[in-house]
C-alpha distance (Angstrom), angle and dihedral (degrees) to the residues before:
residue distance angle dihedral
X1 . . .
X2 3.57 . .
X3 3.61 98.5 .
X4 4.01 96.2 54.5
X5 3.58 83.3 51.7
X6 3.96 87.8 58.6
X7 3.31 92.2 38.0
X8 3.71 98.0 52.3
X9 4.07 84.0 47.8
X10 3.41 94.7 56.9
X11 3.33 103.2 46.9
X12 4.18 95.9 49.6
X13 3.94 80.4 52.8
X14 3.56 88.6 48.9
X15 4.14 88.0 49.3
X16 4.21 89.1 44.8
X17 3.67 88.0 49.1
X18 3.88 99.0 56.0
X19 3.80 96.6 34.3
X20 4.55 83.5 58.0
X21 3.76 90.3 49.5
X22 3.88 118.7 119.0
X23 3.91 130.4 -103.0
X24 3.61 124.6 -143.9
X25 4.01 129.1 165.6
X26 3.81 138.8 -177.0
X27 4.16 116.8 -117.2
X28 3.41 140.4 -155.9
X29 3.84 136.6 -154.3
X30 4.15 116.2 -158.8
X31 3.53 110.9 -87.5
X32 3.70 119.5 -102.2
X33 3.88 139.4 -160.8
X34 3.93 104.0 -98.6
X35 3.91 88.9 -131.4
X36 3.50 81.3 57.6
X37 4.14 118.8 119.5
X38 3.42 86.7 -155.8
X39 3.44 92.1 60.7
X40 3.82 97.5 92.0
X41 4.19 123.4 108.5
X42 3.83 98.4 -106.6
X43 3.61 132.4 162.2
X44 3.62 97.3 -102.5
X45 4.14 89.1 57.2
X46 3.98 103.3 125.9
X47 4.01 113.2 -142.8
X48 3.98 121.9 -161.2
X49 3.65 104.1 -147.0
X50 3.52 100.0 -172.8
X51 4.02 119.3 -118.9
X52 4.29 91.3 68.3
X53 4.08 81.4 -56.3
X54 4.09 115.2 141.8
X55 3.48 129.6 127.7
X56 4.10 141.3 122.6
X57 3.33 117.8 -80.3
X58 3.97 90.2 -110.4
X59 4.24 86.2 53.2
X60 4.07 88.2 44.6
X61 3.47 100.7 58.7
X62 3.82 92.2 42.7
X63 3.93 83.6 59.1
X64 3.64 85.0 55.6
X65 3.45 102.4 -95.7
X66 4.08 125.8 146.6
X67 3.67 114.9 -159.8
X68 3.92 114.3 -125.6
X69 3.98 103.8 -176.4
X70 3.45 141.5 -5.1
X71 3.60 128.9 -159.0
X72 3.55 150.0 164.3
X73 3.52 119.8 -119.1
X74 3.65 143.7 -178.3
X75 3.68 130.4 -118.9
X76 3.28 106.9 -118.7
X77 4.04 93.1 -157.7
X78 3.85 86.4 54.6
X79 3.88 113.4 17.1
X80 3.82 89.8 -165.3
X81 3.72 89.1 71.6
X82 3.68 133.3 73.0
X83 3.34 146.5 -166.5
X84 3.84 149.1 -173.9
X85 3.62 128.5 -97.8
X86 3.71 123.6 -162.7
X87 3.81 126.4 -170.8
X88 3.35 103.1 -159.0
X89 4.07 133.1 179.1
X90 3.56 146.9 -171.0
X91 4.08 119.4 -168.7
């Protein structure tokens, strides 16, 4: 009897523990020419984050949302266009 007991208390921590861990996801802004003067980070840059995740920066981190990383990336499809890449997170 004792050891279902244990076992049935280490499995709800088990549940607990994996329902507290972290999120994180990699986003992307539309690609733009790199002449482009539109081409600058601003705060009205949408990011698709995958998973029925987009939003501003501003809107992201209201959501909770701590940004990681960003970097500037090339399109592979068109190497004179770039784009932003967030790594964003949420504990």
């Amino acid at each position: 009897m004792k050891l279902k007991k244990y076992l049935f208390a280490l499995g709800c921590l088990l549940m607990a523990g994996s329902s507290l861990a972290g999120q994180a996801h990699v986003c992307h802004s539309q690609p733009v020419t790199n002449t482009a003067a539109n081409a600058a980070l601003t705060d009205k840059t949408v990011f698709n984050c995958g998973e029925n995740l987009s939003g501003t920066i501003p809107e992201l981190a209201r959501r909770g949302w701590k940004i990681v990383q960003q970097t500037d990336q090339a399109d592979m499809s068109n190497p004179a266009r770039t784009y932003a890449q967030l790594i964003i997170q949420k504990d």
